[in-house]
TIVO-672644 format. One record per residue (C-alpha): x, y, z; residue number from 1. Coordinates in nm, 3 decimals, decimal comma. Layout:
<pts>
        u        v        w  seq
        X        Y        Z  NUM
...
</pts>
This chain:
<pts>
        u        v        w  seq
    0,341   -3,679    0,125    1
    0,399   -3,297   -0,017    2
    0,239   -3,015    0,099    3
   -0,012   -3,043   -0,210    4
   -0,114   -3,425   -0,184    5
   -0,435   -3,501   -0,157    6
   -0,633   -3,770   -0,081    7
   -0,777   -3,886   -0,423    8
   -1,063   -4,174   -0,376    9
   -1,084   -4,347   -0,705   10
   -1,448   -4,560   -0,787   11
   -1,431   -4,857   -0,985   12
   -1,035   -4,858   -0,945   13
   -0,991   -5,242   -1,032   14
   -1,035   -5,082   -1,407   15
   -0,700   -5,091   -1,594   16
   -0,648   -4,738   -1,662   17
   -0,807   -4,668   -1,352   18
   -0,585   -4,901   -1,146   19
   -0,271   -4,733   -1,312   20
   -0,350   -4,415   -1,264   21
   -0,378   -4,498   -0,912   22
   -0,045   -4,614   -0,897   23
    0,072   -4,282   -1,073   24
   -0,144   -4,057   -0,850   25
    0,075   -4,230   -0,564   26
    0,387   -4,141   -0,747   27
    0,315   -3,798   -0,694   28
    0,262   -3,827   -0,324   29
   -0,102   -3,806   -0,317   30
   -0,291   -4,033   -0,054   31
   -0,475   -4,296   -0,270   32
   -0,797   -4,519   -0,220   33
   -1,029   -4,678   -0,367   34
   -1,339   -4,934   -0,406   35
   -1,500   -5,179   -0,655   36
   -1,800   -5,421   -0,658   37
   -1,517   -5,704   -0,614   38
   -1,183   -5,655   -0,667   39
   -1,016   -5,875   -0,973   40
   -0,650   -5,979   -1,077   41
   -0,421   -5,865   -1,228   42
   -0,511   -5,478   -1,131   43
   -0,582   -5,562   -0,769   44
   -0,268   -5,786   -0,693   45
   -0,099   -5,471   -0,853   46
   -0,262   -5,232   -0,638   47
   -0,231   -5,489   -0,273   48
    0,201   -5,451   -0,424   49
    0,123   -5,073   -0,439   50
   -0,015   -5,093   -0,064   51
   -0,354   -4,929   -0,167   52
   -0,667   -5,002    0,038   53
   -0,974   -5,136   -0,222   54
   -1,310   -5,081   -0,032   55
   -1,612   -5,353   -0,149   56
   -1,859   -5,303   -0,275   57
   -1,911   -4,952   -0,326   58
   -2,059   -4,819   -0,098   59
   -2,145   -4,424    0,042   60
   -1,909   -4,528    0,423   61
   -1,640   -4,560    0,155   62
   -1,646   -4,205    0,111   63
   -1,647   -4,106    0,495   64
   -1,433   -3,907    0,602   65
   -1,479   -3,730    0,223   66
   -1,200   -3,755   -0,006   67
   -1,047   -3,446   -0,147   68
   -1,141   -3,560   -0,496   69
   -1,328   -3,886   -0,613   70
   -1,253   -4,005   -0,944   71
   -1,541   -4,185   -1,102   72
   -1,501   -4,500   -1,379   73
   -1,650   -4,479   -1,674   74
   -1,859   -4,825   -1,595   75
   -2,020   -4,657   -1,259   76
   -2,352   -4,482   -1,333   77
   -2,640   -4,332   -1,164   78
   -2,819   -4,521   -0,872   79
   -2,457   -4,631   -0,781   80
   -2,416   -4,548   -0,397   81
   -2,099   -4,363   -0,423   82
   -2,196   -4,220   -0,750   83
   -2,539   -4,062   -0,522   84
   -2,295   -3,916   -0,212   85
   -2,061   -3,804   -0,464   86
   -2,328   -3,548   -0,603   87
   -2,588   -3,555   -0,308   88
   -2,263   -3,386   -0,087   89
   -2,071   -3,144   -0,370   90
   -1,775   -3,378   -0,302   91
   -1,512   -3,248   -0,596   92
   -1,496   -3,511   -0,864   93
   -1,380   -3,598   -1,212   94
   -1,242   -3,897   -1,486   95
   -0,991   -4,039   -1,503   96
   -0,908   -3,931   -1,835   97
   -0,910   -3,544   -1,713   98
   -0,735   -3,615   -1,393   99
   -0,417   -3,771   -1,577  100
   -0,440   -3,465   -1,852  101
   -0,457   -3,219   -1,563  102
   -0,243   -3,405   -1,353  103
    0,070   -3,527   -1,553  104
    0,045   -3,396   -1,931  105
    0,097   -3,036   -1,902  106
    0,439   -2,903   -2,032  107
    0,435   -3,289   -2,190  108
    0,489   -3,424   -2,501  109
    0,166   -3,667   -2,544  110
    0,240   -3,940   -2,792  111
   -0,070   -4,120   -2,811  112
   -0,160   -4,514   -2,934  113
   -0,542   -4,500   -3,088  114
   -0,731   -4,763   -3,285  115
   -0,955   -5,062   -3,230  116
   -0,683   -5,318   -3,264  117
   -0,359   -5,310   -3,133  118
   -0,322   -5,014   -2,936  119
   -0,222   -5,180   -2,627  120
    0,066   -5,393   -2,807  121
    0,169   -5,088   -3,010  122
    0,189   -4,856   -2,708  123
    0,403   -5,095   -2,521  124
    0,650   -5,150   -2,778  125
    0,627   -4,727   -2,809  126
    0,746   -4,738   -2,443  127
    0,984   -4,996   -2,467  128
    1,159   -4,875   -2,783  129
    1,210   -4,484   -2,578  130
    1,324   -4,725   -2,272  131
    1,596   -4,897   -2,480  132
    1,710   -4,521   -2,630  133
    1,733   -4,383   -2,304  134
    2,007   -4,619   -2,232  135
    2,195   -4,363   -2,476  136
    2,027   -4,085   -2,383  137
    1,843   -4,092   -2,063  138
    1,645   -3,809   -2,163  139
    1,411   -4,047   -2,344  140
    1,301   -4,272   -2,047  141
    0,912   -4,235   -2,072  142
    0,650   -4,163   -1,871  143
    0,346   -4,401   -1,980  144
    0,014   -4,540   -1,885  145
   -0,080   -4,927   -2,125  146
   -0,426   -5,048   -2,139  147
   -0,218   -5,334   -1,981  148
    0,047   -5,508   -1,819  149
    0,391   -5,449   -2,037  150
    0,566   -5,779   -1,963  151
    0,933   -5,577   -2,028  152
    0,828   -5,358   -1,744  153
    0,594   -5,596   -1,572  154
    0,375   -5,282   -1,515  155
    0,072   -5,039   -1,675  156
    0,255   -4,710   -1,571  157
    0,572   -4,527   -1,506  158
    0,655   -4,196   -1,404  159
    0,941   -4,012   -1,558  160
    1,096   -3,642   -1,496  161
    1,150   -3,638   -1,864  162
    0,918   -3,500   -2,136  163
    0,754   -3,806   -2,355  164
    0,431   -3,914   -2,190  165
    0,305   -4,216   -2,361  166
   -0,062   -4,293   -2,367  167
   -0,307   -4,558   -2,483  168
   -0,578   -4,345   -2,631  169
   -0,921   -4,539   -2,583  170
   -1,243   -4,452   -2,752  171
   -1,464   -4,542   -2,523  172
   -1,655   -4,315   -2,299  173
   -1,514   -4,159   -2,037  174
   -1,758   -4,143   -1,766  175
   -2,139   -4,106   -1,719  176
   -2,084   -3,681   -1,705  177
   -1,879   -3,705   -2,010  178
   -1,979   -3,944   -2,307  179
   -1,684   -3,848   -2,515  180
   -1,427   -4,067   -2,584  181
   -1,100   -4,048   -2,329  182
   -0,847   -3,985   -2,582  183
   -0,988   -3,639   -2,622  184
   -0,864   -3,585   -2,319  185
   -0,493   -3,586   -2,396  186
   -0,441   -3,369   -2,686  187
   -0,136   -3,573   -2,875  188
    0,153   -3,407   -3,003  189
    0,188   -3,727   -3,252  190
   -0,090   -4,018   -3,306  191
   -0,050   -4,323   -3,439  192
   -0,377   -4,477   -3,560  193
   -0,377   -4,817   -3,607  194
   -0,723   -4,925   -3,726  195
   -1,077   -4,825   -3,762  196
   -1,366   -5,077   -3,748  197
   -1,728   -5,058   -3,566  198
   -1,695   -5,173   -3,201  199
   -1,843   -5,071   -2,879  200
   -2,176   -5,134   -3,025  201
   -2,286   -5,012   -2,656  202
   -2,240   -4,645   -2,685  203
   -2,214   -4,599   -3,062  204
   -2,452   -4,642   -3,335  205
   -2,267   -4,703   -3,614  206
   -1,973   -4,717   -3,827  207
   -2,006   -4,348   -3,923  208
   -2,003   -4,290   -3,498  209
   -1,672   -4,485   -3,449  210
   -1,522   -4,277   -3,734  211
   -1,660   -3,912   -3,598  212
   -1,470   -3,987   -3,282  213
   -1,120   -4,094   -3,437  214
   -1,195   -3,794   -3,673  215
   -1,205   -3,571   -3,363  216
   -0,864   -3,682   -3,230  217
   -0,688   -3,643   -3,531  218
   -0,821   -3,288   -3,551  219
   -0,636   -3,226   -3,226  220
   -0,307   -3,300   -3,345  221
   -0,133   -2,939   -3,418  222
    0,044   -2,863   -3,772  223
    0,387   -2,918   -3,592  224
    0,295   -3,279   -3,523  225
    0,318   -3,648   -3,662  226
    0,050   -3,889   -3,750  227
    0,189   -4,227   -3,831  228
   -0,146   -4,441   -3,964  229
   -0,222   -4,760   -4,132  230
   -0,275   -4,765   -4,483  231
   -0,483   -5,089   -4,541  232
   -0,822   -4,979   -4,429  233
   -1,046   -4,736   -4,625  234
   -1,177   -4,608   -4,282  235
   -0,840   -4,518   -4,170  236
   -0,786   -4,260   -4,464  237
   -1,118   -4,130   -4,393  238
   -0,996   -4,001   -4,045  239
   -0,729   -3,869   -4,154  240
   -0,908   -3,640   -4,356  241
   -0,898   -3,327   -4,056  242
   -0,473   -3,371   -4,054  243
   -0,282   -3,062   -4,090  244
    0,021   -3,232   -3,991  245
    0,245   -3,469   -4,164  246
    0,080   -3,807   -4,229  247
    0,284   -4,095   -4,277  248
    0,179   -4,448   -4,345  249
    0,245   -4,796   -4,260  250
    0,166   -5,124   -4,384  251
    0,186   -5,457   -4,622  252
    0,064   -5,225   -4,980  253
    0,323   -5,062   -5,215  254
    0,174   -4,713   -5,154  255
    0,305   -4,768   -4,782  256
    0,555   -4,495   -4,653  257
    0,694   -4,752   -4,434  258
    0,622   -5,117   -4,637  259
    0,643   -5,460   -4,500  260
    0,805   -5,716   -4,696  261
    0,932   -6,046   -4,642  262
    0,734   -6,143   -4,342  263
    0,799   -6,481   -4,196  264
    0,792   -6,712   -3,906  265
    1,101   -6,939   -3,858  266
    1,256   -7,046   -3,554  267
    1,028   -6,924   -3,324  268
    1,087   -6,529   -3,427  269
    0,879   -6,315   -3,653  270
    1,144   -6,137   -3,931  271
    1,063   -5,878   -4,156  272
    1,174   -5,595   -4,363  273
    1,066   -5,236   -4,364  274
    1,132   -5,011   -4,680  275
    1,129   -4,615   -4,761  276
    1,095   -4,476   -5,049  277
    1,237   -4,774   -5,270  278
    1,503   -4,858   -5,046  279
    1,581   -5,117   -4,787  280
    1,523   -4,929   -4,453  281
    1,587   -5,182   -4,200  282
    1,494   -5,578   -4,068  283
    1,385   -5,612   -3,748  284
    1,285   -5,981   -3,583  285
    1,092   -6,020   -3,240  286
    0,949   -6,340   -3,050  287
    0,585   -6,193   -3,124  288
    0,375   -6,407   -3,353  289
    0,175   -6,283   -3,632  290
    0,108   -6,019   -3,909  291
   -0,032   -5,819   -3,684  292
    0,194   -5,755   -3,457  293
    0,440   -5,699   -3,704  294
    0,224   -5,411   -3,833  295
    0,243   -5,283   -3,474  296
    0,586   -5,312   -3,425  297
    0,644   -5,098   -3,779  298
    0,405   -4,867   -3,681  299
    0,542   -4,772   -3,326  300
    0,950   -4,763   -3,512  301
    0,793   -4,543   -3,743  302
    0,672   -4,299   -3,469  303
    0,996   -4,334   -3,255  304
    1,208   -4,316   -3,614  305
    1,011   -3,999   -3,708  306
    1,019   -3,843   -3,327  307
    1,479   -3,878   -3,364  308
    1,458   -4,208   -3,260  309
    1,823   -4,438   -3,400  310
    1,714   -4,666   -3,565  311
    1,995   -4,907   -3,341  312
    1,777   -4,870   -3,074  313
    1,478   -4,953   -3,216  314
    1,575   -5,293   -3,395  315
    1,705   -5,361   -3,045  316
    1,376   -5,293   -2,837  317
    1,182   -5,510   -3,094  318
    1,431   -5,794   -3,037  319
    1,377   -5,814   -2,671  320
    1,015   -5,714   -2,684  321
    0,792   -5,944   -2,405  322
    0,467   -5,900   -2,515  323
    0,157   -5,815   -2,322  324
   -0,003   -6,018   -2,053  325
   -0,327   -6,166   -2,192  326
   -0,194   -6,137   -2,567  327
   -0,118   -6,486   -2,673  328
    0,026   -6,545   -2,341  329
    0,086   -6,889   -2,313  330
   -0,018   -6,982   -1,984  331
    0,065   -7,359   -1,956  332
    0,177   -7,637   -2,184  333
    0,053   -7,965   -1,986  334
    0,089   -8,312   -2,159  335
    0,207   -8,138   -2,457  336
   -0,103   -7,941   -2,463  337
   -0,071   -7,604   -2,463  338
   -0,321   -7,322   -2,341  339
   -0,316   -6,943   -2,465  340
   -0,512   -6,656   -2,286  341
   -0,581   -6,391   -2,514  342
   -0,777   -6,080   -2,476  343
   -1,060   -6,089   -2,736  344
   -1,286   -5,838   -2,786  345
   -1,386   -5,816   -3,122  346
   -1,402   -6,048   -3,439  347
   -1,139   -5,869   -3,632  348
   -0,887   -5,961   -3,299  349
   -0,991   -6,318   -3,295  350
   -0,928   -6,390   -3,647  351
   -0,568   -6,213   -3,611  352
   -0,517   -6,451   -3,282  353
   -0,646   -6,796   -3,484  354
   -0,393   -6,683   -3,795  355
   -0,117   -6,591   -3,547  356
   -0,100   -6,916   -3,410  357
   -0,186   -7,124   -3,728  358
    0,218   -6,962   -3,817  359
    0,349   -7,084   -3,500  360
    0,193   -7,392   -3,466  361
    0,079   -7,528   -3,811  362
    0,089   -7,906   -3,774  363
   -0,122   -7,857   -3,343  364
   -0,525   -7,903   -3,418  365
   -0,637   -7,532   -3,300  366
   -0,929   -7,496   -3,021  367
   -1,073   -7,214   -3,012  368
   -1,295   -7,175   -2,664  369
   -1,463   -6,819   -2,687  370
   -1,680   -6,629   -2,394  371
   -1,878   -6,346   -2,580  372
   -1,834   -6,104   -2,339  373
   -1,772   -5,757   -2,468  374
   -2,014   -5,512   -2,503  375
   -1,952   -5,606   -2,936  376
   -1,931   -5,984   -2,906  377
   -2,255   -5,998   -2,688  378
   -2,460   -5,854   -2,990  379
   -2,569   -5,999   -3,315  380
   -2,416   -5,717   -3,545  381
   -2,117   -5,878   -3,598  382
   -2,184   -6,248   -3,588  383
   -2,154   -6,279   -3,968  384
   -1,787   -6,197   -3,922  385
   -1,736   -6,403   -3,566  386
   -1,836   -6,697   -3,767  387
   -1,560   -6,650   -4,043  388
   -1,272   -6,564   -3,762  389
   -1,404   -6,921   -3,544  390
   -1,365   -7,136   -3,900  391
   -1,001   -7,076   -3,905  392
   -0,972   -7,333   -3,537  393
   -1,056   -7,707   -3,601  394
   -1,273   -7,700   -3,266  395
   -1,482   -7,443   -3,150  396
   -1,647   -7,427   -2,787  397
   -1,863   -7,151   -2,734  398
   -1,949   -7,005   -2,355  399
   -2,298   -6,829   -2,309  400
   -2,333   -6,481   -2,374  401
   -2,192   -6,275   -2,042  402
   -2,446   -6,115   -1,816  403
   -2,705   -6,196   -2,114  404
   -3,041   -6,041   -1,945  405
   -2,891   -5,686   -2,009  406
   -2,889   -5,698   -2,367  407
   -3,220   -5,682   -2,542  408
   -3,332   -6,024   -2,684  409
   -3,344   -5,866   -3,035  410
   -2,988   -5,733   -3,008  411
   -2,812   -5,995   -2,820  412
   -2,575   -6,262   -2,959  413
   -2,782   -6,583   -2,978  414
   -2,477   -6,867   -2,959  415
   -2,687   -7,142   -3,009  416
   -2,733   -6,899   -3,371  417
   -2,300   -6,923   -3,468  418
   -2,301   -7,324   -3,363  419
   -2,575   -7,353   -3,638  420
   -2,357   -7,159   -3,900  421
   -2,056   -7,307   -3,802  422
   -2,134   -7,687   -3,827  423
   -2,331   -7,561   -4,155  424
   -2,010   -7,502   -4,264  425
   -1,835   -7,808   -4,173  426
   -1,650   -7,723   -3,876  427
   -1,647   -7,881   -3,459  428
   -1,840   -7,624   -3,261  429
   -2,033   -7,702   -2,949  430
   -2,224   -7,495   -2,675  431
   -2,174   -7,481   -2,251  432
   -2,272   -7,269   -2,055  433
   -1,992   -7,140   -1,872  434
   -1,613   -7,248   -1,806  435
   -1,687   -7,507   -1,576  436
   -1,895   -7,692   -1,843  437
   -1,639   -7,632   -2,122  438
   -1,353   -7,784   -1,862  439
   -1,572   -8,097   -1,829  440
   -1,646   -8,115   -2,151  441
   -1,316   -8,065   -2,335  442
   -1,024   -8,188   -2,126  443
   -1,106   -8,586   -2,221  444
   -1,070   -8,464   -2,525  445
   -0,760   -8,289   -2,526  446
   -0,417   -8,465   -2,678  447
   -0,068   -8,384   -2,715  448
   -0,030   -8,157   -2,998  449
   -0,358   -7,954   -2,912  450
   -0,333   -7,572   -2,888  451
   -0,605   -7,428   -2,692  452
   -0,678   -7,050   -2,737  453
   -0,831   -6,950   -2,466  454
   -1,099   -6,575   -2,585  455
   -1,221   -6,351   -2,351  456
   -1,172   -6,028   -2,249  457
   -1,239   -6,104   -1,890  458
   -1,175   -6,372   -1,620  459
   -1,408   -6,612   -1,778  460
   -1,535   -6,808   -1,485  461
   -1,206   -6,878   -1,371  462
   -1,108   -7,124   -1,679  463
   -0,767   -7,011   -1,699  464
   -0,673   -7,196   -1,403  465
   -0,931   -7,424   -1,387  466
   -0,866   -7,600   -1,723  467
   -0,479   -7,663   -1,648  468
   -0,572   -7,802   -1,328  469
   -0,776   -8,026   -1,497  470
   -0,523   -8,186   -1,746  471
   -0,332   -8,247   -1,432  472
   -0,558   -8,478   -1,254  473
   -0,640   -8,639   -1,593  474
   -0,240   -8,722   -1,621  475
   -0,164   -8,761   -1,287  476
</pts>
């Protein structure tokens, strides 16, 4: 360790964000631990690689000899042990969204990935496209922390000596000192804003909420910067509305800076072309299903094109792009049956998922098994929409709403409520419990040809390993 290591005690480190900035805080030669109420995959078989001690539960004798500096996660609050010795002693403390501004952005350039869909996708293929230019010019290798594990680095976080800093920026709240969002934290130098849509109906109230935050960040973005944004959501311009930088937009609509056109699936790779003012720009092709992602992939080249990015290197990155683990990750094909994990979180996400796979697999009957588990899909104020993203599968299975006794009867997501709608409107949908239930109840019923898309944005009782195990025995 350097002279000016620390030891830095991070609280709830089995977070994403929190688990990679762990591994960064290492980097730098500071003495790392940390402690969660039960340590989960994939963050804790990163941090066992990374040879950091996780202490469980929390607990105050995790904090004995006192750490240097705790860093708190934004989902530990008051009554929680360390949370009480943290402030009961004056031990120094902070989140992890100032710690990585203080730590690693100063004398930076910040390029940060914001928006309610996409931002992990987009800021990986950011990162990847700088990785591929650095082969050129190695002064472009980037320093970057995903929401994520980047399958083309197989990490969250990398630590460069060179001057691009890449950064998910997340709305959500930082910790329980400091209800802003975490992208405040980081002060971008350029933005790219991929949508805007209510979510996180946990800590804000409303559309108008959502849109005061994103309004905030693009307010931080100085005159000599770049904001690349979407141009095919009202809420998106409204943002904007603070910039006094250049704006320039991306999408599918003619007023598009950079336009899609000619978007297809065929033989197995997503193609498309991107125009400029008129004119043919480029085509770029990548493995990654789905409109969306192809509005991702234009909006990060548009970014790296705009920051003196060749355009060379950025057709190349998106040809050898990997994907994200937990976005349409196919995670086995058994009996011809194959099973997708993706991270769903919202009802805009799960419709994009369901139509991504409809392109690559258009003649497989679609499941769609769904956990509501996010502090969005456990409430009622989106079910409306939830229904119309499920009718797009041919079978829907539903899991009961996660850790339903803390959300209020009158707010909480009733599935028993989208069944009803969705058999009103024709479709398969049925109600268990949990994952073990739905395993029981749906690998009989599975045949070859069936594509099972797996929703949740958590470890869903285990059914990602539990349902492939399952087929086996059947077919064994």
């Amino acid at each position: 360790m350097t002279p000016s290591s620390r030891h830095i005690h991070l609280s709830g480190i089995c977070g994403t964000a929190m688990a990679s900035l762990a591994g960064l805080l290492q980097l730098r030669g500071h003495r790392i631990t940390g402690s969660d109420k039960a340590a989960y995959p994939p963050m804790s078989d990163l941090l066992h690689s990374l040879g950091i001690p996780i202490l469980e539960p929390y607990a105050e004798s995790n904090l004995s000899p006192a750490p240097d500096l705790v860093v708190i996660g934004n989902a530990l609050s008051r009554g929680n042990p360390e949370v009480e010795c943290v402030l009961d002693r004056r031990i120094p403390f902070t989140s992890m969204a100032a710690l990585l501004h203080d730590e690693f952005l100063p004398g930076r350039e910040s390029l940060v990935v914001a928006g309610t869909h996409g931002k992990t996708t987009t800021t990986s293929m950011l990162a990847w496209i700088y990785q591929v230019a650095a082969q050129t010019d190695p002064t472009r290798e980037p320093s970057f922390l995903i929401g994520g594990v980047a399958e083309n680095f197989q990490s969250s976080f990398q630590l460069r000596p060179t001057r691009t800093f890449i950064l998910e920026g997340d709305e959500y709240d930082t910790a329980f000192f400091d209800k802003g969002p975490k992208f405040l934290h980081y002060f971008p130098d350029a933005l790219i804003l991929t949508h805007v849509e209510f979510d996180h109906a946990d800590i804000y109230a409303d559309l108008d909420a959502v849109k005061t935050a994103f309004k905030r960040l693009v307010n931080l973005v100085p005159r000599r910067g770049l904001i690349v944004a979407y141009d095919g959501s009202p809420n998106v311009t409204d943002c904007l509305a603070p910039a006094l930088c250049r704006v320039e937009r991306y999408g599918l609509s003619e007023t598009a800076g950079w336009r899609i056109q000619n978007l297809r699936h065929e033989s197995g790779l997503t193609r498309w072309q991107v125009w400029r003012e008129g004119a043919l720009w480029s085509e770029f092709e990548m493995q990654l299903a789905g409109e969306h992602n192809a509005l991702n992939a234009t909006a990060a080249a548009a970014l790296a094109s705009g920051l003196g990015i060749g355009k060379e290197s950025i057709q190349s990155a998106l040809a050898t792009f990997n994907s994200v683990k937990r976005r349409l990750e196919v995670r086995a094909v058994l009996n011809n049956v194959t099973i997708i994990d993706d991270f769903a979180h919202h009802p805009t996400a799960i419709r994009e998922t369901l139509r991504a796979l409809r392109s690559v697999y258009p003649q497989s009957r679609l499941w769609a098994i769904l956990e509501p588990r996010s502090n969005t899909l456990r409430r009622k104020v989106l079910q409306t929409d939830l229904v119309e993203s499920l009718l797009l599968a041919d079978r829907v299975v539903l899991a009961g709403v996660y850790q339903q006794q803390r959300i209020p009867d009158a707010e909480r997501l009733h599935p028993e409520d989208v069944i009803h709608s969705l058999r009103a409107h024709g479709a398969q949908a049925e109600l268990h419990p949990g994952g073990d239930a739905i395993v029981d109840s749906i690998a009989p019923q599975l045949a070859p040809g069936d594509v099972v898309a797996i929703l949740s944005n958590g470890a869903f009782d285990g059914i990602y390993e539990k349902l492939p195990a399952r087929l086996t025995q059947l077919h064994s």
